[in-house]
Legacy VTK file of the C-alpha trace (Angstrom):
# vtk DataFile Version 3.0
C-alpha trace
ASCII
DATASET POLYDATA
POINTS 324 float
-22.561 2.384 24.886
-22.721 -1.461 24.169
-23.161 -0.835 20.384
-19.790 1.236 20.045
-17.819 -1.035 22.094
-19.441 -3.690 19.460
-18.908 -1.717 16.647
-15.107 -0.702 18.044
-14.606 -4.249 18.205
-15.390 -5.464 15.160
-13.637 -2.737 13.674
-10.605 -3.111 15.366
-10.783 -7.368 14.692
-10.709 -6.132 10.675
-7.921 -3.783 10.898
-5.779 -6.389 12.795
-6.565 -9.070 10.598
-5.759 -6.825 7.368
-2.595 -5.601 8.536
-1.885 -9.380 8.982
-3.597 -10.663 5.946
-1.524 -8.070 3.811
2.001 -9.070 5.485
1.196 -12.783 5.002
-0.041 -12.446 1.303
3.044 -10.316 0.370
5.428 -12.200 2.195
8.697 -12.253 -0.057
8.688 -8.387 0.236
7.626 -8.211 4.142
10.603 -9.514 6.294
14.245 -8.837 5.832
16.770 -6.187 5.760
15.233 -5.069 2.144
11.581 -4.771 2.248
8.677 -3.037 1.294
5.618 -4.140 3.658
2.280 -2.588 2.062
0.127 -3.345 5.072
2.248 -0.233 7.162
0.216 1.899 5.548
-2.343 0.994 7.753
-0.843 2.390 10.742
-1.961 5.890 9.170
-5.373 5.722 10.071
-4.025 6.246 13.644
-3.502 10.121 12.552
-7.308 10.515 11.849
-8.567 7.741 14.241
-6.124 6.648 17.488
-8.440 4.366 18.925
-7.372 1.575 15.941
-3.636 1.982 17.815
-4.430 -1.372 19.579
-5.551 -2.629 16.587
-2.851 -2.482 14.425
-0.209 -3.579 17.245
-1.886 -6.379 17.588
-1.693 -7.142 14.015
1.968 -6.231 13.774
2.484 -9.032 16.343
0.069 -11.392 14.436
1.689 -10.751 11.262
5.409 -11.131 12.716
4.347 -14.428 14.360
5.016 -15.884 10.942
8.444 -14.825 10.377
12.025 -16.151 10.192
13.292 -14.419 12.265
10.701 -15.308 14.939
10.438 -14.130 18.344
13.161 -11.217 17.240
11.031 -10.167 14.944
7.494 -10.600 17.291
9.506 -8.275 20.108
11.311 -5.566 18.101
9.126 -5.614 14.796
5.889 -5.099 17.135
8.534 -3.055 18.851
9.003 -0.096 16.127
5.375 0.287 15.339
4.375 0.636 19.054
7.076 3.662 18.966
5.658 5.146 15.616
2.006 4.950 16.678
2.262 6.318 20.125
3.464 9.824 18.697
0.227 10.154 16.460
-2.096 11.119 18.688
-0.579 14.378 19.576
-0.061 14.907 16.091
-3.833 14.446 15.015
-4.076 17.353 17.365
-1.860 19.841 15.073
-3.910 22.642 13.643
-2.397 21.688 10.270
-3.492 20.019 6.992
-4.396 16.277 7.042
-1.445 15.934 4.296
0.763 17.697 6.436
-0.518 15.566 9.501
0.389 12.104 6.890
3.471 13.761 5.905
4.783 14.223 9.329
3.278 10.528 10.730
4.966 9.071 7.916
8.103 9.917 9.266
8.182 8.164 12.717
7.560 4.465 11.147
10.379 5.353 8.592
12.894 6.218 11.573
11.601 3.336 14.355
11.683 0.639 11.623
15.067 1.852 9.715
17.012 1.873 13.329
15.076 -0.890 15.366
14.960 -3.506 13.050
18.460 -2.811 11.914
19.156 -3.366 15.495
17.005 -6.518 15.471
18.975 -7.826 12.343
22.399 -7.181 14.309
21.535 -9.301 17.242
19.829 -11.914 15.178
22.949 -12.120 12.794
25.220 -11.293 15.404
26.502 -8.494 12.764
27.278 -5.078 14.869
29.525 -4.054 12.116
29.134 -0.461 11.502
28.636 -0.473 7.732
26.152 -3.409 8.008
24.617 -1.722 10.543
24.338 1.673 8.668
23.127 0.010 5.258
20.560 -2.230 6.863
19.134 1.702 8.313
19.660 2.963 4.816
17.806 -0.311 3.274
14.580 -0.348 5.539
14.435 3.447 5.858
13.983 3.589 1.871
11.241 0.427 2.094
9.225 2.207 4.756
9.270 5.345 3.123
8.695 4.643 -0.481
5.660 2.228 0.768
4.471 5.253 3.151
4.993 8.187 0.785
3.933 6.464 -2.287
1.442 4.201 -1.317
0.064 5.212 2.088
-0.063 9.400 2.227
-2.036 9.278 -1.344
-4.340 6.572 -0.079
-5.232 8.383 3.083
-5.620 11.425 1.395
-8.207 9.764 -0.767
-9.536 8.326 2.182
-10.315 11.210 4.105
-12.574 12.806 0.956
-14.922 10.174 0.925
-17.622 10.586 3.483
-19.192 7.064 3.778
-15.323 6.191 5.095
-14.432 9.206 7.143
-18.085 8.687 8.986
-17.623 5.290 9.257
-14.594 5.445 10.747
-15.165 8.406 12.476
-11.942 10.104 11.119
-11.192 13.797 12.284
-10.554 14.797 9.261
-9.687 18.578 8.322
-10.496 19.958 4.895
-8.182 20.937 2.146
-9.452 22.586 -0.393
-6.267 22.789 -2.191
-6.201 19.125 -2.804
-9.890 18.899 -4.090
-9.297 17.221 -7.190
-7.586 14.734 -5.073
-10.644 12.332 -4.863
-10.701 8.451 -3.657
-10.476 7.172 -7.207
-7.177 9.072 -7.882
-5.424 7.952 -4.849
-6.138 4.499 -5.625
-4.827 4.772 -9.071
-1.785 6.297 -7.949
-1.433 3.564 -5.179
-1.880 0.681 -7.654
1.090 2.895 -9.827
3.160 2.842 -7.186
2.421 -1.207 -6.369
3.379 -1.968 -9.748
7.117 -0.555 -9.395
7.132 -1.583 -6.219
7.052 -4.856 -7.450
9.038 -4.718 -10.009
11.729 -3.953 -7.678
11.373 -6.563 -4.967
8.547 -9.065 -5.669
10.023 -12.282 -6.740
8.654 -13.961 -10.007
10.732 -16.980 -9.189
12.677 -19.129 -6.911
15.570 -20.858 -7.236
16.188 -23.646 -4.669
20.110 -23.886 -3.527
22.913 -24.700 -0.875
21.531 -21.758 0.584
17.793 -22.424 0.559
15.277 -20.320 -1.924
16.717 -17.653 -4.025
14.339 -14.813 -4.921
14.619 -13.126 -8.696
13.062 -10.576 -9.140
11.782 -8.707 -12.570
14.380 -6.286 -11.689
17.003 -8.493 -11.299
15.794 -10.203 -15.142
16.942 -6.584 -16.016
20.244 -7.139 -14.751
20.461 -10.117 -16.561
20.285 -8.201 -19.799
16.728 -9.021 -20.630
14.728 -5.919 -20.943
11.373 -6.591 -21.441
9.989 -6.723 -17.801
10.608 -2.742 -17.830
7.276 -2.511 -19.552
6.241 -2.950 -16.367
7.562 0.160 -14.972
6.168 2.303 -18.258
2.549 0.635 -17.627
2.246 0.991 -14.077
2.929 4.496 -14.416
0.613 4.929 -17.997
-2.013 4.036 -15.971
-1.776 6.525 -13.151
-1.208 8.783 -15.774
-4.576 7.852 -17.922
-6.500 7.892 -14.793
-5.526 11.642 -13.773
-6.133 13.263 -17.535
-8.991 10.850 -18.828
-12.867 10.840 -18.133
-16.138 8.422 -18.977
-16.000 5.649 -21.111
-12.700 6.594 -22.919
-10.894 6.574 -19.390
-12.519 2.773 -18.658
-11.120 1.880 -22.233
-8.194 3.196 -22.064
-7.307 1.828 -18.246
-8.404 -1.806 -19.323
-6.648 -1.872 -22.287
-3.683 -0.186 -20.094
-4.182 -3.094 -18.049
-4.222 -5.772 -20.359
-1.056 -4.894 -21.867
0.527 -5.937 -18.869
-0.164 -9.395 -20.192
2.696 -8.972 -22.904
6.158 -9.115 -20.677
4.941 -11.359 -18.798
4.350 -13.470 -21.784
7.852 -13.333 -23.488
8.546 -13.913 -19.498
7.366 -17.227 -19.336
8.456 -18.068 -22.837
11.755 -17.248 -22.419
12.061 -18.514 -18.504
8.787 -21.445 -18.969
10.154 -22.105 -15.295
8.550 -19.218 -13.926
4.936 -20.948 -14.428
6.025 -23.514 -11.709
6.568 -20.687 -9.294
3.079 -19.050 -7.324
4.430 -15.837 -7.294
4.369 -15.533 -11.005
0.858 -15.340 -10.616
0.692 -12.838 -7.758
1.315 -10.242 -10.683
-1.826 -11.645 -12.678
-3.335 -10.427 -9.564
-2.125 -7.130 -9.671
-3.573 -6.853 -13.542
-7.037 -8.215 -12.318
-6.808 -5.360 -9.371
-6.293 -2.702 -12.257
-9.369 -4.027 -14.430
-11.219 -4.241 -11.082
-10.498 -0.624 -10.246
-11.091 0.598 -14.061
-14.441 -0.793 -13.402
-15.317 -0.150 -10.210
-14.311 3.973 -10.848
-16.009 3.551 -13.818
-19.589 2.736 -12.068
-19.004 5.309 -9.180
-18.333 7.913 -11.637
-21.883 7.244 -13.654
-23.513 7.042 -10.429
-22.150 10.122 -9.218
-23.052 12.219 -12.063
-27.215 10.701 -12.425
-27.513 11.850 -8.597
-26.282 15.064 -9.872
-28.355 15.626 -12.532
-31.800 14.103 -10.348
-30.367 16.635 -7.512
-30.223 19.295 -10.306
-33.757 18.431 -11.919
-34.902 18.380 -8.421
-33.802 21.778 -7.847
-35.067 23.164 -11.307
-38.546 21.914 -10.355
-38.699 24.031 -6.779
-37.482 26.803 -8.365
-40.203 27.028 -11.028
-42.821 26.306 -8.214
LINES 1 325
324 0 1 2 3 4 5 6 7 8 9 10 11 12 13 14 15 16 17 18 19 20 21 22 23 24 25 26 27 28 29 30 31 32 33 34 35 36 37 38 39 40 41 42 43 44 45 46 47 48 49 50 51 52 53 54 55 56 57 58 59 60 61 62 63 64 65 66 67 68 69 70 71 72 73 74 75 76 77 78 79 80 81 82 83 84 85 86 87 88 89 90 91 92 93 94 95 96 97 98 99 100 101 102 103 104 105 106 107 108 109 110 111 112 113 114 115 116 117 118 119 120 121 122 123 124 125 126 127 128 129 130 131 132 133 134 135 136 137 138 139 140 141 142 143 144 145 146 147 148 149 150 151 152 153 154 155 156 157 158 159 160 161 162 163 164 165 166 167 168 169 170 171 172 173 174 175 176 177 178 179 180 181 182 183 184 185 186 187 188 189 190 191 192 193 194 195 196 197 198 199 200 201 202 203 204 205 206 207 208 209 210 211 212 213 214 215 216 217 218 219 220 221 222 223 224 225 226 227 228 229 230 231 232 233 234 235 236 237 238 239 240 241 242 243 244 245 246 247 248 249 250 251 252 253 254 255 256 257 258 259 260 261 262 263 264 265 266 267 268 269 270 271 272 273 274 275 276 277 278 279 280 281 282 283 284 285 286 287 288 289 290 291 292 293 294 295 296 297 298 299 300 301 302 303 304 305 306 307 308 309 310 311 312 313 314 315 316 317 318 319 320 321 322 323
């Protein structure tokens, strides 16, 4: 009994601090009327595991510690994702699918944030006007959601078809055989596809300081500007997904690091035409994103070869008893 209150513990300490870690790491994109915070998919392990609830509403209130908005956003912030997570654990109980289960969970987080921290921005603001009101909704509703839908219900599918993770979480997972080509590897690649627009759209490669205070451009907003290049972006983040659904073995690893690499090339004529941008740290948040891509390329590369020897010992095994 000791051990799994340990282990339940420990577990629990790692799934606070990530949620946290994530929020803090991707700040610019986190807080606000307009934003797209990754670490909420997190709160979907609570439709395979509920006993990480506490977990992650403790690291909802870590995370919101650090924002501007302060104790607003420590009350209703931790607010809206106590009212999505609660719901959950009836509907792990559904007799359904486990992407039906993420498609349905996704949906309360999408609804508590959208209204609550609209609410949250009105008293903060003191802005109650109804079309303020209404587009903050329309603004967080579309952050949660594309993060949840695009990022989060892929993952978790991914999630629940490896078996190291499912038993190490202990994740009541039902099987879907319909989604069996669905593997880990695939839902990460899609994840790191969605990132990459994700990014595009709201992660800042520079600041301006003003009257106003700091002054976020994004790539998207470069766009705007008339300066096309950064939609590359868009067209590699989604090559790569692509590659790593058709392609197999070495030609796949090729193909995703060279995929990856060419991200290099906007952000070159980036910093040559804007040599500001190197001054700026979130620049290089995107040179992270590339190194996650190589990373991955690699990484499902190994797995992959690894997977297919135990195949063929398992197979050679077999071969043997049968002819004795």
């Amino acid at each position: 009994m000791k051990k799994i209150s340990i282990k339940l513990i420990c577990e629990s300490a790692i799934i606070a601090a990530l949620y946290a870690v994530f929020t803090w790491v991707l700040a610019p994109i986190s807080y606000g009327a307009i934003q797209f915070r990754l670490s909420e998919v997190l709160i979907l392990i609570a439709v395979f595991n509920p006993k990480f609830i506490p977990a992650l509403i403790i690291g909802c209130f870590i995370a919101n510690t650090t924002s501007s908005l302060g104790w607003y956003d420590m009350l209703f912030g931790t607010l809206a994702t106590t009212i999505a997570l609660i719901p959950m654990i009836f509907i792990k109980k559904l007799n359904i699918s486990s992407l039906m289960k993420l498609i349905i969970a996704s949906i309360l987080p999408v609804i508590s944030n959208a209204f609550i921290v609209s609410i949250e921005l009105g008293i903060a603001f003191d802005m109650f006007q109804p079309e303020v009101f209404w587009f903050n909704v329309l603004t967080v509703g579309f952050g949660e959601a594309v993060v949840l839908y695009l990022v989060g219900v892929p993952l978790f599918i991914g999630l629940s078809k490896n078996e190291a993770i499912v038993t190490l979480l202990e994740f009541d997972v039902k099987k879907d055989t319909k989604l069996s080509f669905f593997n880990l590897s695939n839902a990460i690649s899609l994840a790191l596809g969605a990132l990459g627009i994700i990014l595009f759209i709201a992660y800042p490669i520079y600041q301006v300081f003003g009257s106003e205070g700091y002054t976020n451009t994004t790539m998207l907003d470069l766009v705007r500007e008339g300066y096309y290049i950064p939609i590359m972006v868009i067209a590699f983040s989604i090559s790569y997904t692509v590659f790593s659904f058709l392609l197999k073995n070495k030609l796949k690893l090729i193909i995703l690091i060279a995929n990856a690499l060419l991200f290099f090339i906007p952000f070159v004529f980036i910093a040559i035409k804007y040599n500001y941008v190197m001054t700026c740290p979130y620049f290089y948040g995107f040179m992270v994103y590339i190194g996650l891509l190589i990373i991955d390329a690699v990484i499902d590369y190994i797995l992959n070869k690894k997977a297919k020897s135990n195949e063929i010992k398992a197979s050679n095994i077999e071969d043997t008893t049968t002819q004795a």
